[in-house]
LUMLO-359774 format. One record per residue: residue in three letters; x, y negated, z negated of N, C-alpha, C in turn. Coordinates in nm, 3 decimals, always signed. Example, Ala and Ser with C-alpha at 12.3 -4.5 7.8 and 13.67 -1.06 7.14 Angstrom:
! residues 2
{rec 'ala'; {+1.319; +0.569; -0.780}; {+1.230; +0.450; -0.780}; {+1.320; +0.330; -0.780}}
{rec 'ser'; {+1.285; +0.225; -0.708}; {+1.367; +0.106; -0.714}; {+1.290; -0.003; -0.787}}
! end
This chain:
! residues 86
{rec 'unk'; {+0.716; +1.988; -0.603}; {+0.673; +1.876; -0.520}; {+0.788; +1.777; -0.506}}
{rec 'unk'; {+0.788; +1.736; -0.368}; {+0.930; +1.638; -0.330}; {+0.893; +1.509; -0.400}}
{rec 'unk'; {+0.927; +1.423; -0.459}; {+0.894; +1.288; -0.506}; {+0.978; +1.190; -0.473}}
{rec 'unk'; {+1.071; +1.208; -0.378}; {+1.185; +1.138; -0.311}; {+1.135; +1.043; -0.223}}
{rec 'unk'; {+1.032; +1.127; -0.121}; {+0.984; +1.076; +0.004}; {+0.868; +1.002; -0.031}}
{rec 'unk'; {+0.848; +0.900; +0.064}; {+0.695; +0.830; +0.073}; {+0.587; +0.857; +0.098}}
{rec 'unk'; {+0.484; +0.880; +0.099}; {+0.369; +0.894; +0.152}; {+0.343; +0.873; +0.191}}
{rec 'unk'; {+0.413; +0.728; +0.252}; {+0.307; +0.586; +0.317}; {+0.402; +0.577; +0.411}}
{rec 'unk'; {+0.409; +0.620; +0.489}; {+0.500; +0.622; +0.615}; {+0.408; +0.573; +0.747}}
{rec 'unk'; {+0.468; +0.543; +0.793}; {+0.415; +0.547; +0.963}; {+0.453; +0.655; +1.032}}
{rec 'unk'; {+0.377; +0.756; +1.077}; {+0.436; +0.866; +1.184}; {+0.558; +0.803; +1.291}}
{rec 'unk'; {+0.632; +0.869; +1.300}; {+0.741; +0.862; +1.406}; {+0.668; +0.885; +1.557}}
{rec 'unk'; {+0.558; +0.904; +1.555}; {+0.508; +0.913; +1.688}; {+0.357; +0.882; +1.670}}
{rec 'unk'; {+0.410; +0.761; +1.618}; {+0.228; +0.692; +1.610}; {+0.168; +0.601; +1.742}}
{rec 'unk'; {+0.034; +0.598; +1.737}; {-0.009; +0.558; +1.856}; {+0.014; +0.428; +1.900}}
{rec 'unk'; {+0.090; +0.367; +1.998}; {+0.054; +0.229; +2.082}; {-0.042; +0.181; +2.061}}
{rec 'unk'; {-0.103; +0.074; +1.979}; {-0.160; -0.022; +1.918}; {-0.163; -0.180; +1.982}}
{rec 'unk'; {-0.093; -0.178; +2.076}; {-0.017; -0.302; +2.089}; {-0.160; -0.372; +2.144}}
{rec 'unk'; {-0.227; -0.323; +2.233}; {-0.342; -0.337; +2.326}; {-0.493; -0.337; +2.306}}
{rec 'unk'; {-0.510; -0.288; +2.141}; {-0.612; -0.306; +2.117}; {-0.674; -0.413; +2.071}}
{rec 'unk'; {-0.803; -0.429; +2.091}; {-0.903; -0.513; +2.076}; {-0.948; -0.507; +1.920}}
{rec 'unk'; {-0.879; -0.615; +1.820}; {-0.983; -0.643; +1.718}; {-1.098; -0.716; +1.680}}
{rec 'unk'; {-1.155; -0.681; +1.610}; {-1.310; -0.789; +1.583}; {-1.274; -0.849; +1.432}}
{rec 'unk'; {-1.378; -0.985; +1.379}; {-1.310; -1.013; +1.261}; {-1.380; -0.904; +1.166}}
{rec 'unk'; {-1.425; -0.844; +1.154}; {-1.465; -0.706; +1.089}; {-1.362; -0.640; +1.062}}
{rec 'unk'; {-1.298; -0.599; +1.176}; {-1.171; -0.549; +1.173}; {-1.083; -0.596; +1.064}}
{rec 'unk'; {-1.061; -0.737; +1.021}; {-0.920; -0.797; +0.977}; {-1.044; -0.846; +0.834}}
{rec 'unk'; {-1.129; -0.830; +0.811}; {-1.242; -0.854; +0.689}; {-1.190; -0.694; +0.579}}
{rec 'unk'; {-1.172; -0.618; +0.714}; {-1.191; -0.510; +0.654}; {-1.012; -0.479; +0.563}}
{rec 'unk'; {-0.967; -0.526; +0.694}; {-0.794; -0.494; +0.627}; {-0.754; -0.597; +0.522}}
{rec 'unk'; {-0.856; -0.692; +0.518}; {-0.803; -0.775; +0.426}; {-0.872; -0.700; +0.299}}
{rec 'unk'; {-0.944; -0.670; +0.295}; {-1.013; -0.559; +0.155}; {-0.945; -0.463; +0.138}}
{rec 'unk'; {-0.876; -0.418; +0.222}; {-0.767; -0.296; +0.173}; {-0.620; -0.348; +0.131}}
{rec 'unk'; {-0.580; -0.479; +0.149}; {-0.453; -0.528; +0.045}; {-0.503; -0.590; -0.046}}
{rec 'unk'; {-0.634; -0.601; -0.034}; {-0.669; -0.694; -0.186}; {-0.658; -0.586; -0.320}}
{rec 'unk'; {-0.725; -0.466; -0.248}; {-0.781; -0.327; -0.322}; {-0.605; -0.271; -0.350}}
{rec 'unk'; {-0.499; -0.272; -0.259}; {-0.384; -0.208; -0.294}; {-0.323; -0.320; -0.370}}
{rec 'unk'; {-0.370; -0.443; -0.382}; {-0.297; -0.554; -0.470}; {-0.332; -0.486; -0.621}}
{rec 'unk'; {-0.465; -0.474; -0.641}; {-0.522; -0.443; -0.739}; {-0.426; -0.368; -0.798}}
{rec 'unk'; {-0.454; -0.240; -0.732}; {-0.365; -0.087; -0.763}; {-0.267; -0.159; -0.844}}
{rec 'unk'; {-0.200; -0.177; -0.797}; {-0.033; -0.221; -0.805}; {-0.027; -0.293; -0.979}}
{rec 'unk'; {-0.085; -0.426; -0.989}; {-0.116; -0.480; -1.067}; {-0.161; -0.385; -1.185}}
{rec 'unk'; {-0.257; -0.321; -1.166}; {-0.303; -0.216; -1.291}; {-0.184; -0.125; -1.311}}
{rec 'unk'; {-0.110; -0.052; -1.219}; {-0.011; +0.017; -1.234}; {+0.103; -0.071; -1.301}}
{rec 'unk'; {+0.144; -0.140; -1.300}; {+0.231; -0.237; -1.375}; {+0.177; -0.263; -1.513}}
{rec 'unk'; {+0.057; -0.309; -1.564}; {+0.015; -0.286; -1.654}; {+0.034; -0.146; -1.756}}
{rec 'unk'; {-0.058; -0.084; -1.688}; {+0.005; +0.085; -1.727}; {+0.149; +0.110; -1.735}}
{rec 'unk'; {+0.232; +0.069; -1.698}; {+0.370; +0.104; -1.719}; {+0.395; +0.009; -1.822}}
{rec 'unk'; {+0.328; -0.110; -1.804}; {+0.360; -0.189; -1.974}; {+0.368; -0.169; -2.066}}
{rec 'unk'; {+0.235; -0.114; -2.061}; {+0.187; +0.013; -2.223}; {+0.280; +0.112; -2.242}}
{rec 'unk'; {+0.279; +0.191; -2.154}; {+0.352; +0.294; -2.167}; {+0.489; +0.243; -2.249}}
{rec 'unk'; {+0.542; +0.150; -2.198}; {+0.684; +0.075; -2.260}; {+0.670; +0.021; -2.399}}
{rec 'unk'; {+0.581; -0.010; -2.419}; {+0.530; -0.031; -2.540}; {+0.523; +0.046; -2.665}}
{rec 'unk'; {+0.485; +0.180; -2.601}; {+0.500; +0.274; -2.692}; {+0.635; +0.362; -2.692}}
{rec 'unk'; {+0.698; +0.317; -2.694}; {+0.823; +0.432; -2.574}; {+0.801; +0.502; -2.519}}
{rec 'unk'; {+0.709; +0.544; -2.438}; {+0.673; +0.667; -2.368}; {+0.755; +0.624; -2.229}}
{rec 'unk'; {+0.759; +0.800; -2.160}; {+0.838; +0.796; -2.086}; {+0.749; +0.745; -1.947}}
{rec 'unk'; {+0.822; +0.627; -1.876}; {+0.744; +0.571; -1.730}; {+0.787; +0.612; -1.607}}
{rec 'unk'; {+0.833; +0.751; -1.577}; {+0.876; +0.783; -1.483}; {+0.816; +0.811; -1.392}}
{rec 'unk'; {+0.741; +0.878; -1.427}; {+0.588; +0.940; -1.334}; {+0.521; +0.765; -1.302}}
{rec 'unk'; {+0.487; +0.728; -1.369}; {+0.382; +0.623; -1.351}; {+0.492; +0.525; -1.259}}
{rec 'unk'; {+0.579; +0.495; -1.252}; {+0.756; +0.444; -1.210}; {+0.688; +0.498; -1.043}}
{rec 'unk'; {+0.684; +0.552; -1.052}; {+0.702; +0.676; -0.863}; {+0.516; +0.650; -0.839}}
{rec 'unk'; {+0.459; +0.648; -0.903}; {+0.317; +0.599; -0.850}; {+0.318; +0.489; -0.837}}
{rec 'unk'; {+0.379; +0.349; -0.931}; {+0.380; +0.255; -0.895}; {+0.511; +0.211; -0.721}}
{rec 'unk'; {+0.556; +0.286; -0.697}; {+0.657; +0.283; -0.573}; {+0.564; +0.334; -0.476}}
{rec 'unk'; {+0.512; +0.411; -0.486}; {+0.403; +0.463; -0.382}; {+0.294; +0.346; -0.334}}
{rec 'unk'; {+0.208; +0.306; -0.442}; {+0.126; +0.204; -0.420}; {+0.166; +0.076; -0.342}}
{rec 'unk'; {+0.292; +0.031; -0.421}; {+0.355; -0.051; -0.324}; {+0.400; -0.024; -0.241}}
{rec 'unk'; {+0.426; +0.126; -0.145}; {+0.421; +0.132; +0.006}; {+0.312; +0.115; +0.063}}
{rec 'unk'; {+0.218; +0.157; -0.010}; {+0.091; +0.159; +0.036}; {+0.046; -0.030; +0.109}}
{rec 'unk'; {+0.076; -0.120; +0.013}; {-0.008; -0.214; -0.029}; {+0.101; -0.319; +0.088}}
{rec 'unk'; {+0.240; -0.201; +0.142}; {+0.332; -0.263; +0.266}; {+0.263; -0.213; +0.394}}
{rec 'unk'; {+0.216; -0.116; +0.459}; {+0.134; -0.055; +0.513}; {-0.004; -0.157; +0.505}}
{rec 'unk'; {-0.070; -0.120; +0.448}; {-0.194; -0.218; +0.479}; {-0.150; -0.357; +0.521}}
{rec 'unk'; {-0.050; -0.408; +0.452}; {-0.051; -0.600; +0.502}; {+0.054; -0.580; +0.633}}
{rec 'unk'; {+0.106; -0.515; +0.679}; {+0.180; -0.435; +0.807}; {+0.050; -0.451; +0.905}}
{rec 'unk'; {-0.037; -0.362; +0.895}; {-0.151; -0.319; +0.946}; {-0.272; -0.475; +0.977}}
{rec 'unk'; {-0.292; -0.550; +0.868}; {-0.336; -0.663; +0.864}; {-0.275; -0.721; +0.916}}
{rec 'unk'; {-0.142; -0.799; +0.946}; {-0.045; -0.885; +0.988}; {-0.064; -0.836; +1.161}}
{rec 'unk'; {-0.077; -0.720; +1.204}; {-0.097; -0.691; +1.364}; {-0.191; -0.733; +1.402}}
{rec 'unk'; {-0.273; -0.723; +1.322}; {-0.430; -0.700; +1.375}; {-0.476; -0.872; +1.381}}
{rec 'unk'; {-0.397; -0.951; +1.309}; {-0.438; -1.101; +1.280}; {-0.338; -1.139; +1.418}}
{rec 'unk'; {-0.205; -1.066; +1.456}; {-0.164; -1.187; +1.552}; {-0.212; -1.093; +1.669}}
{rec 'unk'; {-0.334; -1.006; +1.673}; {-0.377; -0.965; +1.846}; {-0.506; -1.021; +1.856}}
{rec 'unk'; {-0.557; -1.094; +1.719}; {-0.689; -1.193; +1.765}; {-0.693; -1.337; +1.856}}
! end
């Protein structure tokens, strides 16, 4: 498995967005998905605390915590559009 690349990408040929119509549902909703990837993140930092704590190795948990935080760039990306097309 590649662990180089992101997960959290934007397709290179993602759809024109520019034009759509949000509702505040819409931006209720995206705001629950950076609160929820804030979370992530936070617990994952934790978990890598421990881990340091004990000397154990944080490499793996290192590359999940990099992931989440693409993730948690993506959602407030996603939120940040959707707030300046209201």
């Amino acid at each position: 498995m590649e662990r180089s690349r992101s997960l959290c990408r934007l397709p290179e040929n993602s759809y024109d967005l520019s034009n759509m119509r949000y509702t505040q549902a819409d931006l209720d909703m995206a705001n629950r998905h950076v609160a929820d990837a804030e979370r992530h993140v936070i617990r994952q930092e934790e978990i890598i605390s421990g881990l340091r704590m004990k000397n154990a190795d944080t490499a793996l948990a290192e590359e999940l915590l990099a992931e989440f935080n693409a993730t948690l760039r993506v959602h407030r990306h996603d939120r940040d559009r959707m707030a300046a097309q209201m």
